[in-house]
C-alpha positions as CSV (number, residue, x, y, z in Angstrom):
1,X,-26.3,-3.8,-8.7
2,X,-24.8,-0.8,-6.8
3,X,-21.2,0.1,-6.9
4,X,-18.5,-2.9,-6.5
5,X,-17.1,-3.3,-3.4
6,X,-14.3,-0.9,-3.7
7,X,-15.1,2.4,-5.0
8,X,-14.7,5.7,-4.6
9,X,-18.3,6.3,-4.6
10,X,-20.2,5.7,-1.1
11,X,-23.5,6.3,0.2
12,X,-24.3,6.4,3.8
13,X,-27.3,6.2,6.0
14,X,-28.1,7.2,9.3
15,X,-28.7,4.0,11.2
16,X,-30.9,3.6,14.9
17,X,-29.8,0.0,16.1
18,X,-32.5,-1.2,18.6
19,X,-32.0,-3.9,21.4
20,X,-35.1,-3.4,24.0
21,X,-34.0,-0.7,26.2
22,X,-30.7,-0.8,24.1
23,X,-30.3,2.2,21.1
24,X,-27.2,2.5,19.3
25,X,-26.9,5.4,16.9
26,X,-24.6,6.0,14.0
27,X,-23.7,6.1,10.3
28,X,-23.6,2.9,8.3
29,X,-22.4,2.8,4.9
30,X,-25.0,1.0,1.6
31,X,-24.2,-1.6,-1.0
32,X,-26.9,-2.2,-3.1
33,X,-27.0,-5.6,-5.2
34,X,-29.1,-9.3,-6.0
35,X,-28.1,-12.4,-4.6
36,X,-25.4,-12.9,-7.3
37,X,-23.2,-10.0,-6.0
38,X,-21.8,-12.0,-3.1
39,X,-21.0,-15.4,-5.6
40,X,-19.4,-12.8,-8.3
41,X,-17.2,-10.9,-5.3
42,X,-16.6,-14.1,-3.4
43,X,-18.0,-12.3,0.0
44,X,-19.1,-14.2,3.0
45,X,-21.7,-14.8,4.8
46,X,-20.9,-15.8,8.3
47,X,-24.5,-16.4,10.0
48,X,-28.1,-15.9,9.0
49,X,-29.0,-15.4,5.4
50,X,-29.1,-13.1,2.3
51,X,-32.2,-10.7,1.6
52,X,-35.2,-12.5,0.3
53,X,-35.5,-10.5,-3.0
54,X,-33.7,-7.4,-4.1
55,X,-36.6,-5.5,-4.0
56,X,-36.8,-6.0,0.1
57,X,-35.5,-3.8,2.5
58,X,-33.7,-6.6,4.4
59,X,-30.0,-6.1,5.6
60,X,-26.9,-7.7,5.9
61,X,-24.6,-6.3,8.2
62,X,-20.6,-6.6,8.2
63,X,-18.8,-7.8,11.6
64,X,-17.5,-4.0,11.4
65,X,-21.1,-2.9,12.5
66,X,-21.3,-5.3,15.6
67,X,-18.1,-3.8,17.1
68,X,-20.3,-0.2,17.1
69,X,-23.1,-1.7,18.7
70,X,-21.5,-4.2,21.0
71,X,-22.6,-7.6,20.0
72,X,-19.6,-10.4,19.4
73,X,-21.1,-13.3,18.4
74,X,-23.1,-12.5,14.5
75,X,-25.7,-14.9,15.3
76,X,-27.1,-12.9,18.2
77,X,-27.7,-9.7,15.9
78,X,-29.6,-11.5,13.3
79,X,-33.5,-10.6,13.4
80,X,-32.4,-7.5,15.6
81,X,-34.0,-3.6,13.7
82,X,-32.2,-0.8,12.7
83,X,-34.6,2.1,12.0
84,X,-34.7,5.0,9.5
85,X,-36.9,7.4,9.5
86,X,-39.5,5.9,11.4
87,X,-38.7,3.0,9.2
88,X,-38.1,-0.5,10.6
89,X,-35.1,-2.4,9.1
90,X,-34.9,-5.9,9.8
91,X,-31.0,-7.0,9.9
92,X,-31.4,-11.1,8.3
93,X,-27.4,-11.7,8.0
94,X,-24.1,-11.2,8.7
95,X,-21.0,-10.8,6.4
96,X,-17.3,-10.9,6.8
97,X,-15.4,-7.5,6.9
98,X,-13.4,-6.3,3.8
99,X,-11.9,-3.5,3.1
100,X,-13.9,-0.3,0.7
101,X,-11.3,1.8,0.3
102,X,-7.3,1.9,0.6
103,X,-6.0,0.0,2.9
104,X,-5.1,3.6,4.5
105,X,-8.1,3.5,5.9
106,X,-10.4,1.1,8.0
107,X,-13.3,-1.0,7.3
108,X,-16.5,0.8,7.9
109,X,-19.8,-0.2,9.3
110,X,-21.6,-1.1,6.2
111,X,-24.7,-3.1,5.2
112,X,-25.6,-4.7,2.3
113,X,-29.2,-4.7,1.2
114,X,-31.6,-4.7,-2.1
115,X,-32.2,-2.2,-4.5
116,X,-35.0,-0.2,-2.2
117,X,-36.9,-0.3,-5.3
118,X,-40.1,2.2,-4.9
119,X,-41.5,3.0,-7.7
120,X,-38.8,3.7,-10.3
121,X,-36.4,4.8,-8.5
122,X,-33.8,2.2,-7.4
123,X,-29.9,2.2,-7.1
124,X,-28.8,-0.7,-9.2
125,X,-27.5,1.8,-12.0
126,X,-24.5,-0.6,-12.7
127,X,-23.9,-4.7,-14.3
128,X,-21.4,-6.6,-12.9
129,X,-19.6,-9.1,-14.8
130,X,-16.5,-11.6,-14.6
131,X,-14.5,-12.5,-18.1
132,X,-14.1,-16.3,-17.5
133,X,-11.4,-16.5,-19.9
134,X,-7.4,-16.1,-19.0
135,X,-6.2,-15.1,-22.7
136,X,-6.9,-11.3,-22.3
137,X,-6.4,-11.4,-26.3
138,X,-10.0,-12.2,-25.9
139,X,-11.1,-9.3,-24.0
140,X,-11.8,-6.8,-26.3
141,X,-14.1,-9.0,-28.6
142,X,-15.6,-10.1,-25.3
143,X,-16.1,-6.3,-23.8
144,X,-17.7,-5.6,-28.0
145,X,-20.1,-8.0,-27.9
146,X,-21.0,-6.6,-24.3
147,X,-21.0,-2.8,-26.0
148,X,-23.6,-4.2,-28.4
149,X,-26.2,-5.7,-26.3
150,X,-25.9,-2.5,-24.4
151,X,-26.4,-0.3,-26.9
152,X,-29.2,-2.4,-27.9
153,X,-30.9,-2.1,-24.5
154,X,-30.5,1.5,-24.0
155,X,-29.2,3.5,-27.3
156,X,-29.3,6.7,-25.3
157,X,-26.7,5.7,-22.6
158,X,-23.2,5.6,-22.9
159,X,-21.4,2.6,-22.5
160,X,-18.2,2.7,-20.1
161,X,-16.7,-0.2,-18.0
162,X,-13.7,-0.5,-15.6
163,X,-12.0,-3.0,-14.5
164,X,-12.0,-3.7,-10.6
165,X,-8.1,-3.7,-10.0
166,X,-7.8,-0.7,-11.8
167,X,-10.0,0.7,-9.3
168,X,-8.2,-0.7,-6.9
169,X,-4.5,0.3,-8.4
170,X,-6.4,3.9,-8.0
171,X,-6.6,4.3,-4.7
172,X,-2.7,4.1,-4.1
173,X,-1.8,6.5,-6.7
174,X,-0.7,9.3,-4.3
175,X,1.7,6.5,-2.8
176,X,3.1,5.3,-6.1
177,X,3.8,8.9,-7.2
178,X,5.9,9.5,-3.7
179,X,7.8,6.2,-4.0
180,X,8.5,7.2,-7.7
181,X,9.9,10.4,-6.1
182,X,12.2,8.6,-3.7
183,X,13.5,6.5,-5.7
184,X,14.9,9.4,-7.4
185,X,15.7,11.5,-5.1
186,X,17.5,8.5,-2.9
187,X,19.6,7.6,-6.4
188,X,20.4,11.3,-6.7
189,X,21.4,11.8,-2.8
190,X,24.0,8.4,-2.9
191,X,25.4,9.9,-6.7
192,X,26.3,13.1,-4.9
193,X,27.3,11.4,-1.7
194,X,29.5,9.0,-3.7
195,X,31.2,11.7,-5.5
196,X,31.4,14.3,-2.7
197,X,33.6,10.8,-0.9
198,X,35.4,10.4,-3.9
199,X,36.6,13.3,-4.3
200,X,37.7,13.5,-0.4
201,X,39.6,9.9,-1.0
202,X,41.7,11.2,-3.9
203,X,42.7,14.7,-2.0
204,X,43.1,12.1,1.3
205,X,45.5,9.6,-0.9
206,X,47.4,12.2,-2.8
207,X,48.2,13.7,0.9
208,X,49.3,10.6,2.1
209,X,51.6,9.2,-1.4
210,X,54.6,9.0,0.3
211,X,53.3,7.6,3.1
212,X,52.0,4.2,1.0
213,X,55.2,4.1,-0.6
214,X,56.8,3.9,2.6
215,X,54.3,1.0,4.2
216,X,54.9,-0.6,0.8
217,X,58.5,-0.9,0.5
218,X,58.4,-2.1,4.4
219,X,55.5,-4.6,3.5
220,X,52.4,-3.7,3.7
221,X,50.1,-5.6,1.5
222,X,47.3,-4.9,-0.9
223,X,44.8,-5.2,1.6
224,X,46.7,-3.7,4.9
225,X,47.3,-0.4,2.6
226,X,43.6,-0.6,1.8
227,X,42.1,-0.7,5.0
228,X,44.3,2.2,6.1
229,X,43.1,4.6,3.6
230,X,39.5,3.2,4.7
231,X,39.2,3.3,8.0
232,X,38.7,6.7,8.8
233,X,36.4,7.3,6.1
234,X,34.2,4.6,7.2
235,X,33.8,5.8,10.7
236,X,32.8,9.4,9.0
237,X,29.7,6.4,7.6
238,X,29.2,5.0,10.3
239,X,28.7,8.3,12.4
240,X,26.1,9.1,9.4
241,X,24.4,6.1,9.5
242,X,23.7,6.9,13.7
243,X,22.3,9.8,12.7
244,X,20.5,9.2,10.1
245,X,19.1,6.0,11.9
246,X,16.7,8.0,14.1
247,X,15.4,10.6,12.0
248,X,14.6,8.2,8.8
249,X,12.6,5.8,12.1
250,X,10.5,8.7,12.9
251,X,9.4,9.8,9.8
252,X,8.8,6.3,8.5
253,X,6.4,5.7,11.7
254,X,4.9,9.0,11.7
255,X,4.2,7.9,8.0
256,X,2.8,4.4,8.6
257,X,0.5,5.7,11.7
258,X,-1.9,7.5,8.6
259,X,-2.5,3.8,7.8
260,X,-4.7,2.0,9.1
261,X,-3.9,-1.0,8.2
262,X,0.1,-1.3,8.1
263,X,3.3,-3.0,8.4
264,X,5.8,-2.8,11.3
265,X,9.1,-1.5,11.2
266,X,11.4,-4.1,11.6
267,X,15.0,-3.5,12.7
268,X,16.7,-5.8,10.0
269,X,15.6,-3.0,7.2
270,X,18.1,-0.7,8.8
271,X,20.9,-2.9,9.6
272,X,20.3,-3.6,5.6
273,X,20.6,-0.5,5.1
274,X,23.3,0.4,7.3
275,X,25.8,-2.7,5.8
276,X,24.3,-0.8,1.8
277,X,26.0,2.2,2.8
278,X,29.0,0.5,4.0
279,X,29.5,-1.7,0.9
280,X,29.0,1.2,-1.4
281,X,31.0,3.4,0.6
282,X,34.3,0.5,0.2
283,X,33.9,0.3,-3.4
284,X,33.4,3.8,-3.7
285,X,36.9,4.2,-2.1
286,X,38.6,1.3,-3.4
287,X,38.7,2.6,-6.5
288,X,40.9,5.4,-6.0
289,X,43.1,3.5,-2.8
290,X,43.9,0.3,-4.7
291,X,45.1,2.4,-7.4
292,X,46.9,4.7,-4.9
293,X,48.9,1.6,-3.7
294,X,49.3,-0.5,-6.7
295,X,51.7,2.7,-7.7
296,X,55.2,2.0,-8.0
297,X,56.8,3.0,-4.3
298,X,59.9,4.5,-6.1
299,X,57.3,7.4,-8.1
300,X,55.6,7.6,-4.9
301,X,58.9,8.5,-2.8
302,X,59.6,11.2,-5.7
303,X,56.6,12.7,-5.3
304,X,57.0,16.6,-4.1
């Protein structure tokens, strides 16, 4: 066959649909393969039938394509021509839509069709094969025996092979890379956010030492004496989390809207975010307050 399904590779045509009076120009994307490429890639055909032979310029058409020239239902398109050149194309089936590239991008109009053997030039320049077995201890010897017969066939080619989900894994490298990057760089910005609130809970408690020894020795708990050395610093938090609400919305959408095919932006991921900052904010600042009060009263009171 041609390329698999999802490639980097494409080839395009320049496509005439015609209806009777009715013309619809535009580009429509090739796969080239035998009748075993749809069994081996588990595609669907959804009305009429698959190309006599592979050496026939009959074509199969994706649901993508019927959106461009306006027909809904895929049984209505079947025996319909799409010319080339001066070249009539009969169109003999319809397939299900999948998607060629990243999911960054939508499915094309594409068609899938023979070879267009003529002479001996043709575009199957690639086998396609599926390793039944699950123990990928058995791979290699598998892929060897492959190498082999190859060689066999055609000593002056080289042999390569990939496998289709590294393809795949391929095409979202540029997205891995950046979430690698912000992983590190949102681990880095709560270190120094931790210690920059640290720092401003131990100059905040050693202010207020006589203070907690005070609401101590009049009866303020654990917990009372807690929240009171929290409480402002959690509104200073909370007034971060509003603004940083906004700005990390907009740039996430602005984001996602290159995609397209995406998720939606649901309001629970910043409320989860929102009660992450608050819990790491507490324990950041317990710490040093717990310690603060747990101090005798008496060394507190002496304090100058």
């Amino acid at each position: 066959s041609g390329n698999p399904p999802a490639s980097f590779s494409t080839m395009f045509m320049g496509a005439l649909f015609v209806d009777g009076e009715k013309e619809v120009n535009s580009d429509l994307q090739l796969m080239y393969g035998n009748a075993k490429y749809f069994d081996l890639y588990n595609l669907k055909l959804v009305a009429g039938r698959m190309p006599l032979t592979d050496s026939i310029r009959e074509f199969v058409v994706n649901k993508s394509y019927l959106k461009v020239i306006g027909i809904e239902n895929p049984g209505d398109v079947v025996g319909k021509i799409l010319k080339n050149d001066n070249e009539n194309l009969p169109i003999v089936g319809v397939m299900e839509d999948f998607n060629q590239h990243s999911l960054k991008y939508g499915v094309a109009p594409m068609a899938f069709t023979g070879g267009s053997y003529s002479g001996k030039w043709t575009q199957f320049r690639t086998i396609h094969f599926k390793l039944n077995s699950l123990d990928t201890s058995d791979w290699p010897t598998t892929i060897s025996r492959v190498e082999t017969i190859w060689k066999d066939l055609y000593p002056e080619s080289d042999f390569e092979y990939t496998f289709m989900d590294d393809t795949v894994k391929k095409f979202y490298e540029s997205e891995q890379k950046t979430s690698i990057l912000l992983q590190w760089a949102t681990g880095l910005a709560i270190l120094i956010s931790c210690l920059g609130l640290f720092g401003l809970v131990i100059h905040t408690t050693e202010r207020r030492t006589k203070e907690i020894g005070i609401r101590k020795i009049l009866g303020a708990n654990l917990f009372q004496l807690n929240f009171l050395l929290s409480k402002d610093f959690l509104k200073l938090v909370l007034i971060a989390f509003l603004i940083a609400t906004p700005i990390a919305w907009y740039g996430l959408n602005n984001w996602l809207e290159e995609f397209a095919n995406k998720t939606e932006i649901s309001w629970w991921i910043f409320a989860l975010s929102g009660l992450s900052m608050i819990v790491i904010s507490l324990l950041t600042m317990t710490i040093k307050t717990i310690n603060s009060a747990n101090t005798n009263p008496v060394k507190s009171l002496r304090t100058e």
